[in-house]
PDBQT receptor file of N, H, CA, C and O in Angstrom, charges set to zero:
ATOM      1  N   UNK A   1      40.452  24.745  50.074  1.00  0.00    +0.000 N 
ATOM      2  CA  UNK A   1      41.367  25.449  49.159  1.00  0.00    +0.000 C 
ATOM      3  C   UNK A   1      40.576  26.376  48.236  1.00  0.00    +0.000 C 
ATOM      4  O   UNK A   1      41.094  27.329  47.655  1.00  0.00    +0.000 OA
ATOM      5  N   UNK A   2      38.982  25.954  48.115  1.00  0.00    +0.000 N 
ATOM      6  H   UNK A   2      38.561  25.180  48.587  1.00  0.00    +0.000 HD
ATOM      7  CA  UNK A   2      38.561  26.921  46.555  1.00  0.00    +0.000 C 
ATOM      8  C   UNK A   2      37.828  28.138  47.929  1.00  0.00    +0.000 C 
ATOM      9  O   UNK A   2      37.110  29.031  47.478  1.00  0.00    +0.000 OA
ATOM     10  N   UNK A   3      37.951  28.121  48.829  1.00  0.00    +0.000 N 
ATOM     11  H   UNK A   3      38.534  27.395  49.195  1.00  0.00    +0.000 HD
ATOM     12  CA  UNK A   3      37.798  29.484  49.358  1.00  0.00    +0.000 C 
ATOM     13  C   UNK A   3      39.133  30.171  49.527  1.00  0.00    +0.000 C 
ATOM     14  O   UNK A   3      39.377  31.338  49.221  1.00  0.00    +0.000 OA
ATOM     15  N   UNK A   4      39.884  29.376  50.005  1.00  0.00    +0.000 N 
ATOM     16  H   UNK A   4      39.685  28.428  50.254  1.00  0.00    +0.000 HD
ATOM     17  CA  UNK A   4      41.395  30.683  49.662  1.00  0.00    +0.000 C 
ATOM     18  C   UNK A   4      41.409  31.292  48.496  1.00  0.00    +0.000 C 
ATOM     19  O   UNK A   4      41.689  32.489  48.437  1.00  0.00    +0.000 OA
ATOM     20  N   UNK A   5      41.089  30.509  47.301  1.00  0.00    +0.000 N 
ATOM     21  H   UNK A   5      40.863  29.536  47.348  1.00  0.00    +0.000 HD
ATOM     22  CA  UNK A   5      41.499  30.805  46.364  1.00  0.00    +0.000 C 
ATOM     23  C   UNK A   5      40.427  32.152  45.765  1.00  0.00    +0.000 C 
ATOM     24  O   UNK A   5      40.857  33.141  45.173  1.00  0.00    +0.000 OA
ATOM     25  N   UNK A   6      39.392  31.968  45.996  1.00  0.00    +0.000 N 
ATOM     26  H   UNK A   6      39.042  31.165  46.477  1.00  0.00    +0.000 HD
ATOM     27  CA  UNK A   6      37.993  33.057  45.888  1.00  0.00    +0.000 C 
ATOM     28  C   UNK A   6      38.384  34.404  46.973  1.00  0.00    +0.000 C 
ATOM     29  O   UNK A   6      37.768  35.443  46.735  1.00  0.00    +0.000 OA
ATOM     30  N   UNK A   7      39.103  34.421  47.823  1.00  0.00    +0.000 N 
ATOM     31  H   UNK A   7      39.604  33.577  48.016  1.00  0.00    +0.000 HD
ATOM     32  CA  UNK A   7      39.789  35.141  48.561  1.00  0.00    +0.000 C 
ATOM     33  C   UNK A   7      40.668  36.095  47.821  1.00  0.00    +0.000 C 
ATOM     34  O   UNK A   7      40.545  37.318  47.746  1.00  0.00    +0.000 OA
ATOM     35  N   UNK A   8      42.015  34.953  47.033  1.00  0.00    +0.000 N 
ATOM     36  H   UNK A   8      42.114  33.960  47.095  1.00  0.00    +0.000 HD
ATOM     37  CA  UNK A   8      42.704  36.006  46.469  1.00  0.00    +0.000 C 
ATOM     38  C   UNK A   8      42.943  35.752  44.546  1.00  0.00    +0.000 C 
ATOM     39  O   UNK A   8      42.644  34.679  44.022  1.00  0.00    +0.000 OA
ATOM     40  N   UNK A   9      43.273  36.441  44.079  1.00  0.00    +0.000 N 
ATOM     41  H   UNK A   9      43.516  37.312  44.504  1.00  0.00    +0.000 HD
ATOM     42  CA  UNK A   9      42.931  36.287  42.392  1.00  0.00    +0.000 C 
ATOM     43  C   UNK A   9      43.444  35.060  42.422  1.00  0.00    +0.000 C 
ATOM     44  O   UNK A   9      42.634  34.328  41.853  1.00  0.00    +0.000 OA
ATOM     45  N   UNK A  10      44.281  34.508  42.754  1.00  0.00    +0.000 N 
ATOM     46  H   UNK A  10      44.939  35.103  43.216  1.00  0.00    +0.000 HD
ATOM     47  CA  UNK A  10      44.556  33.008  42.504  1.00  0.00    +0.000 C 
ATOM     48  C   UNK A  10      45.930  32.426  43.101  1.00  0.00    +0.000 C 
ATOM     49  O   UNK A  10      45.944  31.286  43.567  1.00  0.00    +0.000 OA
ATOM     50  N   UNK A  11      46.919  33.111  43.083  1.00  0.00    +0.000 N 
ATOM     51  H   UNK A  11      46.907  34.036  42.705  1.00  0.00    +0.000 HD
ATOM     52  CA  UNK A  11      47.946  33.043  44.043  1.00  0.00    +0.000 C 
ATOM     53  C   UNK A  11      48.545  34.233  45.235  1.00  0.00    +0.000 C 
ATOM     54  O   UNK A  11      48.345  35.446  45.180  1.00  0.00    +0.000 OA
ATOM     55  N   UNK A  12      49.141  33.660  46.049  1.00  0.00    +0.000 N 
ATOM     56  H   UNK A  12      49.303  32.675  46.094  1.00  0.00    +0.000 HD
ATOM     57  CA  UNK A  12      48.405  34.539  47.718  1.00  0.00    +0.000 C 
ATOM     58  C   UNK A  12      50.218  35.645  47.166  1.00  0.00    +0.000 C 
ATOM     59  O   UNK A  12      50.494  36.786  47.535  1.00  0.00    +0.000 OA
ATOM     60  N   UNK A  13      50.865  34.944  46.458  1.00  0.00    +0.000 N 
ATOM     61  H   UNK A  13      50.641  34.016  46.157  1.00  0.00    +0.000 HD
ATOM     62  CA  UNK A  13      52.166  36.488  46.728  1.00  0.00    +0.000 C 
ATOM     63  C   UNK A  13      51.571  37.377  45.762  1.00  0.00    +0.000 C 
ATOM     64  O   UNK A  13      52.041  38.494  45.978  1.00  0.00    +0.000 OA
ATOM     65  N   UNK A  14      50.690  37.411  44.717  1.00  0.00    +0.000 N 
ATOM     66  H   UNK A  14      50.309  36.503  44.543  1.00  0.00    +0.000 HD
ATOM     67  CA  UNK A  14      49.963  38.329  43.984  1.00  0.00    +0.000 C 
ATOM     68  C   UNK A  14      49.300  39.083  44.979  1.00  0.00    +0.000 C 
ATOM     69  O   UNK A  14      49.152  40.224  44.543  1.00  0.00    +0.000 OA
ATOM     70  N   UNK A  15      48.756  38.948  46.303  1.00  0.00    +0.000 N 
ATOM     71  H   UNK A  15      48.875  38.020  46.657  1.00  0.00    +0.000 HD
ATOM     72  CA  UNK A  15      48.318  39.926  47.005  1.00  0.00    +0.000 C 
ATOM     73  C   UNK A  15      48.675  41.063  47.523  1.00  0.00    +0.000 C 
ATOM     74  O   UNK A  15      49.560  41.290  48.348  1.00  0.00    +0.000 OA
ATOM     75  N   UNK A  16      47.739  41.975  46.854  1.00  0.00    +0.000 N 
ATOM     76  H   UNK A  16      47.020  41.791  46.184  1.00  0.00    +0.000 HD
ATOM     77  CA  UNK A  16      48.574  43.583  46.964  1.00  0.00    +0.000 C 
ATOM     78  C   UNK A  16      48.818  43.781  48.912  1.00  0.00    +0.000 C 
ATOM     79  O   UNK A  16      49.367  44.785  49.366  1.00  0.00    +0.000 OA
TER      80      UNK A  16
């Protein structure tokens, strides 16, 4: 999970 999260700012629907 702490690489998804280092992936995206911290929650994945915040991804542009």
């Amino acid at each position: 999970m702490l690489a998804f999260t280092q992936r995206r700012a911290w929650s994945p629907v915040q991804d542009p």
